[in-house]
N, C-alpha and C positions, 0 to 999 in steps of 0.2 A: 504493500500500500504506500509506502516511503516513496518505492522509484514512482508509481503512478503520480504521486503527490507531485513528484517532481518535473512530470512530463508536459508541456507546453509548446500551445504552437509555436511558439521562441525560439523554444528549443529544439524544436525537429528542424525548422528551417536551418540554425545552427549546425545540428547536426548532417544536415546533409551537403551546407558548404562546406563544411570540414573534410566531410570523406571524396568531396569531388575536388579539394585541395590536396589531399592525399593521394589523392588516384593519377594528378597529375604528376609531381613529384615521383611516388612509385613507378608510374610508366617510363619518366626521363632517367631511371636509377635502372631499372630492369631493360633499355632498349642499349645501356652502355654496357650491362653484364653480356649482356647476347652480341652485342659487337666482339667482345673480348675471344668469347667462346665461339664466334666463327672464326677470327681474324690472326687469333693471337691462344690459340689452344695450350698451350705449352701453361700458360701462367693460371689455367685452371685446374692443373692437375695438384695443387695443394689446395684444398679448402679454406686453411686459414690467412693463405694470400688473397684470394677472393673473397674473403670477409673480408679483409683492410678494405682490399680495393674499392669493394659496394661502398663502405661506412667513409671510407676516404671523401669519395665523390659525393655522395649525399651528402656531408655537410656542407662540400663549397657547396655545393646546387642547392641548400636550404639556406647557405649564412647570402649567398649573391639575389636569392627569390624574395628572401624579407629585405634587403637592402635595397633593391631595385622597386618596392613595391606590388610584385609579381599576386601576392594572395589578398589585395585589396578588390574582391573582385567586388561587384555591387558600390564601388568607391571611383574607381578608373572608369575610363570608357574604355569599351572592346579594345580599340586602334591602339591605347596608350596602355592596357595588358599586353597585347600579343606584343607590342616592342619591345618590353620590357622582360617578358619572356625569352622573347629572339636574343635579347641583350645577354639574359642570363645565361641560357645553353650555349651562346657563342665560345662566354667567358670559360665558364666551366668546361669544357672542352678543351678548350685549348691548355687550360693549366689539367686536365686529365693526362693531357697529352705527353707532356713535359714530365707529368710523375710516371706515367707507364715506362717512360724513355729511361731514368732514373730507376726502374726497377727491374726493368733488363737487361738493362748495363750497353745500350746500345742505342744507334737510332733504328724509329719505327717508320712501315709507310704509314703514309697520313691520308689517303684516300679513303680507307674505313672510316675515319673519325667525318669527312663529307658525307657518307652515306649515313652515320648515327647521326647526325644532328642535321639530313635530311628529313628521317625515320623521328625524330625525336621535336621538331617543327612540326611537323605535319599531323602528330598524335595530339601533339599540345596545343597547337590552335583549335584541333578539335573539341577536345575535353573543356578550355574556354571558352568557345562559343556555346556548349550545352551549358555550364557551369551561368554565364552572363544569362542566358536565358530561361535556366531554373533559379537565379535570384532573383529575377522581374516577375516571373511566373507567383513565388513566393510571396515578392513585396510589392505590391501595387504601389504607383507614384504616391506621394505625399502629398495631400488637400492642403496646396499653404496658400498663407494670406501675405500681402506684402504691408509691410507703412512703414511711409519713406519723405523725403522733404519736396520730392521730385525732382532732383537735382538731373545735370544731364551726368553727372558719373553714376549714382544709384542708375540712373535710366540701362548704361551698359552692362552692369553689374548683371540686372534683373534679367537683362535680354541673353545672359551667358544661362541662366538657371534655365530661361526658355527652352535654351537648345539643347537639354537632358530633359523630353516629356515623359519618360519611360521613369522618372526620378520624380520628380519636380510637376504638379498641375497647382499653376498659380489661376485661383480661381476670382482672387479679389484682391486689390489693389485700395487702400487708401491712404490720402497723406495726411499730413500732423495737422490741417486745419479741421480734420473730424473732430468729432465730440468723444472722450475716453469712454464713454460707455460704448459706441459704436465699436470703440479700438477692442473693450475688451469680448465683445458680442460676437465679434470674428473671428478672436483669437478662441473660444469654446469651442467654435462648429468649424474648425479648424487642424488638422491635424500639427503641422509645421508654422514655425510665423519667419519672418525675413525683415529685419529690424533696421533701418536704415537710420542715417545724421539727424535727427529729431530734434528738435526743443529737449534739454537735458534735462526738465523737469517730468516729462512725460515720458519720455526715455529709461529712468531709473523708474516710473509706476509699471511701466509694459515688462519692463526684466524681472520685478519682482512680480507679475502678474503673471508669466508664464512658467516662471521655475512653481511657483504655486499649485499651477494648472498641471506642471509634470510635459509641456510640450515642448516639441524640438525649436532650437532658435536656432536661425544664423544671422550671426549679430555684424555688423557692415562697417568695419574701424573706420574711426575718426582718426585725427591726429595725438589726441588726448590717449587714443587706447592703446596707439601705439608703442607711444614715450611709456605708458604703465606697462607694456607688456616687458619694454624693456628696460624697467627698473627695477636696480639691486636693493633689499629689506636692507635696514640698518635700524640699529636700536639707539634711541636718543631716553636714555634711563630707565624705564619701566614703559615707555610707549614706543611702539614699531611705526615707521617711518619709511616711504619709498624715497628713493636716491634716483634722480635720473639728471644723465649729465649727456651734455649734447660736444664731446669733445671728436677730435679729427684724429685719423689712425694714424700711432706712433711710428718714428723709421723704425724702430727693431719690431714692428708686427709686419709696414711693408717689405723688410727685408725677409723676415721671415714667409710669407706669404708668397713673394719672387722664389726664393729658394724650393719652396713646396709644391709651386707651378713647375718648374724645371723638372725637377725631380719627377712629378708623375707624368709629366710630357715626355721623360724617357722611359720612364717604367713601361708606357702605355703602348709609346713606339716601339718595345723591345718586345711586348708579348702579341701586338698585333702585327708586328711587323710580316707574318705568313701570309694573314689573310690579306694584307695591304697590296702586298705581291702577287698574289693571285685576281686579284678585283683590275689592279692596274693590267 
């Protein structure tokens, strides 16, 4: 009765991104073992070398899929998944490449690893496209309301949400000259609100009116939100205090900064430098 208790539509939906997060993962881990054991037989005849080598590879392909955004699915659009995927498997591969090279004391050919990360595109934009379309399936767009100053920036902002309808049905629209009851009237029959540059007095009743309510906001910075977002706490006696300082970047961070461009503009050149060669 516990798990029942615990079972909600939340949760299944949860759970079946997960395992369609998993399944793609697993397929990209499973399409590089079966590369191995066509291409390179020899290195499956130990067991416990082919456990490194799985566990090897799955974590770059798990630490590169969470760093590149890869499992935000229902977050990304399709276009900026599947890049980001393509991104990841490139990567991963090619540092596959380089350890397999490394643990047989030799160079390998590299045509197999075209053909796995042919075999391994083709599975994965698959598994995304059902994946994107069992999350919309799942979660129907969001009923949001918009109020706003009408400014013409809020105007592009708004028109960016437009162009995600499978996310986002903006059904109603008002600005700060309505009356707060109206304001809060629509934020009820409302799933989502979209809070724009406001009279600051009506601005702080709408934030604490929808955390209230329990509903989704996205809140449209000002310049004020920004300075707070990026200010450091400091204690002046017994009362907490934000610090924000509008200072220019130091030479030892520009030189610092120069240094670390260099450096990964050859890291970068030096591991893609294969595929660079081959594209040219």
């Amino acid at each position: 009765m516990s798990f029942l208790g615990k079972f909600t539509p939340q949760n299944f939906r949860k759970g079946i991104l997960i395992f369609e997060k998993l399944l793609i993962l697993l397929s990209a881990t499973a399409a590089y073992l079966g590369m191995i054991a066509l291409c390179y037989p020899a290195m499956m005849e130990n067991l416990s070398t082919v456990l490194i080598l799985a566990f090897v590879y799955l974590a770059i392909f798990v630490l590169l899929f969470n760093s590149y955004g890869c499992q935000q699915v229902g977050v990304l659009r399709l276009k900026e998944l599947l890049f980001s995927f393509a991104l990841t498997t490139v990567l991963a591969d090619i540092l596959s490449y380089f350890i397999l090279v490394l643990a047989s004391g030799g160079m390998l050919v590299v045509w197999p690893f075209f053909a796995l990360l042919g075999v391994q595109l083709a599975v994965g934009m698959l598994l995304y496209i059902v994946a994107n379309k069992t999350y919309f399936s799942l979660n129907p767009a969001y009923d949001t309301v918009v109020i706003c100053a009408n400014s013409k920036w809020e105007a592009e902002i708004i028109a960016k949400f437009r162009c995600i309808p499978e996310r986002y049905n903006i059904s109603q629209v008002l600005y700060e000259q309505a009356e707060e009851a109206e304001m809060f009237f629509a934020i009820d029959h409302h799933d989502t609100v979209i809070l724009g540059d406001i009279a600051q007095e009506k601005r702080e009743k709408i934030l604490n009116y929808c955390f209230e309510k329990n509903r989704r906001l996205y809140l449209l910075p000002t310049v004020q939100d920004i300075m707070l977002n990026n200010a450091s706490v400091t204690q002046i006696g017994d009362t907490m205090a934000l610090l924000c300082k509008n200072r220019p970047v130091s030479m030892e961070q520009l030189a610092i900064k120069r240094l670390a461009d260099v450096f990964i503009s050859v890291v970068a050149l030096t591991v893609l430098s294969p595929v660079l060669a081959i594209v040219a």
